[in-house]
N, C-alpha and C positions, 0 to 999 in steps of 0.2 A: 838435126844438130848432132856434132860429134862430141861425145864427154870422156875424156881421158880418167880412170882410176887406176893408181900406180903403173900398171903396164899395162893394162886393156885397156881396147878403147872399144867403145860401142854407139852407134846410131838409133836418134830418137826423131820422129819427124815434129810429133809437138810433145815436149815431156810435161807438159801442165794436164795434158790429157789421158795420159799414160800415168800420171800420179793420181788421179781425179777414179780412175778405173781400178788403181791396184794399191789403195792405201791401205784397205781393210785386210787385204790378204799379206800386207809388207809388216801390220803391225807396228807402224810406227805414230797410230792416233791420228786426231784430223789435222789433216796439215793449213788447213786455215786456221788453227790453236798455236801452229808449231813457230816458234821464230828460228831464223837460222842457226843460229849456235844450239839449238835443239835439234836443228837436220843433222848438222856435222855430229853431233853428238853419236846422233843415233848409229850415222853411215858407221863410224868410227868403231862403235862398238859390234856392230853387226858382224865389220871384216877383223876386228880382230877376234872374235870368237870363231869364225871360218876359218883363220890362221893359225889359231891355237889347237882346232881341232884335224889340222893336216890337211883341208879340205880346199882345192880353187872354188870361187863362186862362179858360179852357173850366168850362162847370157842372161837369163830371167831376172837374176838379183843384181847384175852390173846394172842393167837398164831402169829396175826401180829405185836404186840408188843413185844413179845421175839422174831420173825423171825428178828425186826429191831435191838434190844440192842443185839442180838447173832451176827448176822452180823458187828455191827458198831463197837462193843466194846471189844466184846470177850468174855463178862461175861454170866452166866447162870443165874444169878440170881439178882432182883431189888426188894429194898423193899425202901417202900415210906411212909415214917412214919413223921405226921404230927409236923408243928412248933407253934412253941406261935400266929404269925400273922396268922393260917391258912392255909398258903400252905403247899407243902408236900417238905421235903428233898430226896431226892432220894441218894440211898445206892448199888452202884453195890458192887458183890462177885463171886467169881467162887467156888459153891460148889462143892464136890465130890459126883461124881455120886449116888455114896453108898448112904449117906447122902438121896440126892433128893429121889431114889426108894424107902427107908423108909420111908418117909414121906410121898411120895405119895398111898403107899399101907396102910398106917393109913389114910391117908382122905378117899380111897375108900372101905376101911373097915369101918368108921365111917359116910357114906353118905349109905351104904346099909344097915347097923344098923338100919339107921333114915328111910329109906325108909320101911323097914319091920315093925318101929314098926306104921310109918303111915296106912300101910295097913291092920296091926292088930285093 
């Protein structure tokens, strides 16, 4: 399954399994406790401290954060677009798949672009 956050997108083949294996390590408590306005919570807070701190997140933490908002929620996709005070709103969506593989074969057409002309 493909889960769009803001502008990454990353592949999970089952995120109920991937959340079930890396909950204790994400910190975000058992997710059979968790309702979903506690997942987004959590995702939300997460990326906005990785943004405040200047820092992209890592494949590791896009994929435990869609494993959590794909299990909790349903949705494919979060986008966390900032408010006047600062923090971030978070926006679930269920895109079509279509959609996502588009997308994602333009970022990895446009990240091998940037790579080639690096090593030119």
């Amino acid at each position: 399954m493909l889960f769009l956050l803001n502008n990454d997108i990353v592949e999970l083949s089952v995120p109920e399994a991937h959340l079930g294996a890396r909950w204790r390590a994400m910190g975000c408590g058992n997710p059979h406790d968790l309702r979903a306005q506690d997942a987004i919570d959590f995702v939300r807070d997460r990326v906005s401290r990785a943004l405040g701190s200047g820092r992209s997140l890592s494949e590791s933490e896009l994929k435990d954060f869609a494993a959590l908002i794909i299990t909790k929620t349903g949705a494919n996709s979060i986008v966390l677009t900032p408010r006047a005070d600062g923090s971030l709103n978070p926006r679930l969506q269920d895109v079509p798949r279509l959609v996502l593989e588009t997308y994602k074969r333009g970022a990895d057409n446009e990240n091998a672009a940037t790579a080639s002309r690096i090593e030119a």
